[in-house]
C-alpha positions as CSV (number, residue, x, y, z in Angstrom):
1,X,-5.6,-4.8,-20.6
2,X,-3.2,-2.9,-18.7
3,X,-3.1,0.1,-16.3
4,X,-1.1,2.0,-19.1
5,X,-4.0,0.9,-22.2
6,X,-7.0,2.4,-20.0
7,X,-6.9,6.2,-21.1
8,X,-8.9,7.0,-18.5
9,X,-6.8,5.7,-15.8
10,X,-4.1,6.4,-17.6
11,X,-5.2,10.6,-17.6
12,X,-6.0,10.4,-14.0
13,X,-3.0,8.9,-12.5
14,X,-1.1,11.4,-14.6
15,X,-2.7,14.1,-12.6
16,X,-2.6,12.2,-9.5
17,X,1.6,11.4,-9.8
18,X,2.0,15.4,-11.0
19,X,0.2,16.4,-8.0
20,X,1.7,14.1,-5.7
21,X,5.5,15.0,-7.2
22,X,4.7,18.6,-6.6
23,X,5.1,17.9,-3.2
24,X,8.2,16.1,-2.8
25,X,10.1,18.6,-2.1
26,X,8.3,19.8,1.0
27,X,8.1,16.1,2.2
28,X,12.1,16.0,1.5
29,X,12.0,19.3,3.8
30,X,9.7,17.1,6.1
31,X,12.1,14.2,6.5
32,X,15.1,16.5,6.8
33,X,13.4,17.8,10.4
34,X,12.5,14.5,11.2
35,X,16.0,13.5,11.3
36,X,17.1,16.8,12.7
37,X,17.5,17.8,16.2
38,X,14.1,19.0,16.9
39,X,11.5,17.1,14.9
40,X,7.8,17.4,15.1
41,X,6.1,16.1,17.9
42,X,3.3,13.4,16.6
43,X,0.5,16.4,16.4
44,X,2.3,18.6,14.6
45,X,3.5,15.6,11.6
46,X,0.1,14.8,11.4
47,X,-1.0,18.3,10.7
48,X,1.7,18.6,8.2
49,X,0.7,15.7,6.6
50,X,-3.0,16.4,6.4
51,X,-2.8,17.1,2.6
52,X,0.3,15.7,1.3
53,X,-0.3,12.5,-0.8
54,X,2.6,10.6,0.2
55,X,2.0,8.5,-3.1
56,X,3.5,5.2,-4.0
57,X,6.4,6.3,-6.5
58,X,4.9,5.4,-10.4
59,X,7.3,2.4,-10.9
60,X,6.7,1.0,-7.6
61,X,3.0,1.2,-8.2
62,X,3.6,-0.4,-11.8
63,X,5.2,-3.2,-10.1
64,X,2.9,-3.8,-7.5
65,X,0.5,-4.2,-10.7
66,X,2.9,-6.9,-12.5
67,X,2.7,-8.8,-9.4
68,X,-0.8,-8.7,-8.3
69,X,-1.6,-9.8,-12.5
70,X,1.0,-12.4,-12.5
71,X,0.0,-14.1,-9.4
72,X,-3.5,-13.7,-10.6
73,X,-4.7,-11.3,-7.3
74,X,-8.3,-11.8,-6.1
75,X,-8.0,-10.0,-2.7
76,X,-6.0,-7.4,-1.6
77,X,-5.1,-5.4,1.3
78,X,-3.6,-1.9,1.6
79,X,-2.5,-0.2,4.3
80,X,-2.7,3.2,4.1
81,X,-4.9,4.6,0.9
82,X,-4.4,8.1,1.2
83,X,-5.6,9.9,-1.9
84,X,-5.7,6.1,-3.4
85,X,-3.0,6.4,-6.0
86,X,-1.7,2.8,-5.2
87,X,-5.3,2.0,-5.3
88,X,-6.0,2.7,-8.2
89,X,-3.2,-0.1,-9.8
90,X,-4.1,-2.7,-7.5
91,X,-8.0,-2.1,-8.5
92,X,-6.9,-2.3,-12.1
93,X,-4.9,-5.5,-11.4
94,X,-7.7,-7.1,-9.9
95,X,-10.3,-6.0,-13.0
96,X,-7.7,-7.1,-15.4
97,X,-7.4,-10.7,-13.4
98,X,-11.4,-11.1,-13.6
99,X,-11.3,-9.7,-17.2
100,X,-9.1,-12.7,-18.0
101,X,-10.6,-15.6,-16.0
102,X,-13.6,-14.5,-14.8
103,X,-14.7,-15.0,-10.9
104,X,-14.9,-11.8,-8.4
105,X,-12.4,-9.6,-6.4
106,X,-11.6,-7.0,-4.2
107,X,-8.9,-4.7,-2.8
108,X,-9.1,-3.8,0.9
109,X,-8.2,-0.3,1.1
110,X,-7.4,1.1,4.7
111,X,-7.2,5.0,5.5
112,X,-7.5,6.8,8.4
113,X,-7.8,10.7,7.8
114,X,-11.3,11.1,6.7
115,X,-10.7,14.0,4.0
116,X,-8.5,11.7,2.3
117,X,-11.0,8.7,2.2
118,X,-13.7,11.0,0.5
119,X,-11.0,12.2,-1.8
120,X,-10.0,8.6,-2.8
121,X,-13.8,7.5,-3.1
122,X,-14.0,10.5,-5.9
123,X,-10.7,9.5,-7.5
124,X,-12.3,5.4,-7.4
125,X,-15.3,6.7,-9.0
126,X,-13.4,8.6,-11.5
127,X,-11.5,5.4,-13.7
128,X,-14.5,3.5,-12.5
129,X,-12.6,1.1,-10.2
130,X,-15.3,1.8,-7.5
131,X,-16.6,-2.1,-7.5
132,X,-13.5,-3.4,-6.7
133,X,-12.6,-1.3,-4.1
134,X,-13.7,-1.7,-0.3
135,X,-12.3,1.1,1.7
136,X,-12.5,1.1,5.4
137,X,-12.0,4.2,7.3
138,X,-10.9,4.2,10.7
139,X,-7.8,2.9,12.4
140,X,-6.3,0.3,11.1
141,X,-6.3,-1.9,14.8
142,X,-9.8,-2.1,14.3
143,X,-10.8,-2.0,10.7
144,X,-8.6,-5.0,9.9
145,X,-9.8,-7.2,12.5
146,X,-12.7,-8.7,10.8
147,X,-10.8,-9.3,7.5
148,X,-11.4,-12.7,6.3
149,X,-9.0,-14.7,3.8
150,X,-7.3,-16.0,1.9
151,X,-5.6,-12.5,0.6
152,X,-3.3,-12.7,-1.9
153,X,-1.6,-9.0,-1.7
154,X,-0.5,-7.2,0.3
155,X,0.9,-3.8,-0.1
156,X,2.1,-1.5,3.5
157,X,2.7,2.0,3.1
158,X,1.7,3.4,6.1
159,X,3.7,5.0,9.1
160,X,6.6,3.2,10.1
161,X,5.6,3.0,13.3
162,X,2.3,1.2,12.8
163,X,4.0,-1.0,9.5
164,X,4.5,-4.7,12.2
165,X,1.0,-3.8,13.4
166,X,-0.6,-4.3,10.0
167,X,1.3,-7.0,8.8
168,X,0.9,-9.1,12.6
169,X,-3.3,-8.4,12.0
170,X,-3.3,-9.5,8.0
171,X,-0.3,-12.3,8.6
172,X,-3.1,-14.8,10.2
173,X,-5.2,-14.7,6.5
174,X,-2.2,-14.5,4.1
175,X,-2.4,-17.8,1.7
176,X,1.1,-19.6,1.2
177,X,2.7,-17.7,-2.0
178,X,0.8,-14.5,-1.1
179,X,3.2,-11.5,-1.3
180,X,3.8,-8.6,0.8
181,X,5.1,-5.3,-0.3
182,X,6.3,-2.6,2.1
183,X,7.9,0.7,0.7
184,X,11.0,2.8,1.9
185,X,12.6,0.1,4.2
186,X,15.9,1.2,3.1
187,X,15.4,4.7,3.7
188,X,14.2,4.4,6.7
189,X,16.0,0.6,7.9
190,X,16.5,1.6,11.7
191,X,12.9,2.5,12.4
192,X,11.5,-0.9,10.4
193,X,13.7,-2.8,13.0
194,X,10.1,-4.2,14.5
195,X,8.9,-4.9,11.1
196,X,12.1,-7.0,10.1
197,X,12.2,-8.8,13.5
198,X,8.7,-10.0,12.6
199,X,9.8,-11.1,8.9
200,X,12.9,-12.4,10.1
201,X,11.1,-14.8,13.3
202,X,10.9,-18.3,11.0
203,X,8.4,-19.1,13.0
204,X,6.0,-16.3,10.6
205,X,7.1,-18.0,7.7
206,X,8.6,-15.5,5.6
207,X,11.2,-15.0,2.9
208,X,12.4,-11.6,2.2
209,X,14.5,-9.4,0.0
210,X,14.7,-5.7,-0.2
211,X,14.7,-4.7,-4.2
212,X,16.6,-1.3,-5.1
213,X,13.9,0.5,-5.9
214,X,14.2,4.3,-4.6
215,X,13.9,4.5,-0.8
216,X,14.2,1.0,-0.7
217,X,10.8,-1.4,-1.6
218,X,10.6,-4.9,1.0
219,X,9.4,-7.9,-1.5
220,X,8.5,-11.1,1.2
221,X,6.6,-14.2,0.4
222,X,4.4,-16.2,2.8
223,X,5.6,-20.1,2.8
224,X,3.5,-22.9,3.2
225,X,3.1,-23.6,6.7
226,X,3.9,-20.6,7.8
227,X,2.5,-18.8,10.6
């Protein structure tokens, strides 16, 4: 089964994507200040951000899908839920895996604004992806520190500023062939200097390739013996 032969899912994350595109234009307006001479300050993006979805783009989502079922994905980690579009597709992945050879699974889902958590719960409960789903709520710095391994996934969308954080604290439990997603590293290539040095230090034993999807989509592999 696939995300795209579960009507359910299929009906929600419909809704989700419309309501999500609804707001690009604002976010476009968003960016625009950012880059501008007199962007928000760090309150002010927040607040603007409160109740935007900042989705994963549909075929990036559907990718992220291929992969976790082709490398068979047990465990997961997101960084930064949000309304839980992504979610939702690497919940599906992980159903589909233990569909096909049986065993258990999980995604790790991370979110920090509250009222987006609940909404996500609602949205999990909705295509009934809730038992694959473990969301933590909180910051990131200290919801990820107890995470045990091996994880096979792992999918960053989160500010850019806080992108080499997450990776550094999930690195340690990454299995050799896990992969690691992060999105708009084109778009935004300057800021994600942190985040490349990381990938690029051999001694974090990483390869890395940034795929043409819109914005720009980071596709690394963890290497044996690396880290």
């Amino acid at each position: 089964m696939t995300v795209m032969q579960d009507p359910t899912l299929h009906r929600l994350l419909g809704e989700l994507h419309a309501r999500s595109d609804a707001q690009i234009a604002a976010l476009k307006e968003l960016d625009a200040r950012r880059e501008g001479p007199n962007p928000p300050d760090r309150h002010e993006l927040k607040r603007l951000l409160s109740d935007k979805f900042v989705a994963l783009d549909r075929d990036k989502a559907e990718f992220c899908y291929q992969l976790c079922c082709a490398i068979g994905a047990r465990r997961i980690v997101e960084v930064g839920t949000s309304y839980g579009v992504s979610t939702l597709y690497l919940a599906a992945a992980v159903r589909d895996n233990i569909k096909a050879s049986g065993g258990h699974g999980v995604v790790i889902a991370t979110e920090y604004e509250s009222q987006k958590a609940k909404a996500a719960r609602a949205n999990f409960e909705q295509a009934g992806l809730s038992q694959f789903i473990e969301l933590r709520e909180g910051d990131l710095r200290e919801t990820l520190r107890t995470l045990e391994g091996p994880v096979d996934f792992l999918l960053v969308d989160i500010w850019v500023s806080i992108a080499r954080t997450a990776l550094e604290l999930v690195a340690p439990r990454l299995r050799p062939g896990a992969i690691v997603i992060c999105d708009n590293t084109e778009l935004h290539r300057a800021d994600y200097a942190d985040y490349f040095a990381f990938l690029n230090d051999p001694a974090n034993g990483f390869a890395s390739m940034t795929l043409p999807f819109q914005g720009g989509l980071e596709f690394s592999i963890r290497q044996a013996g690396g880290g």
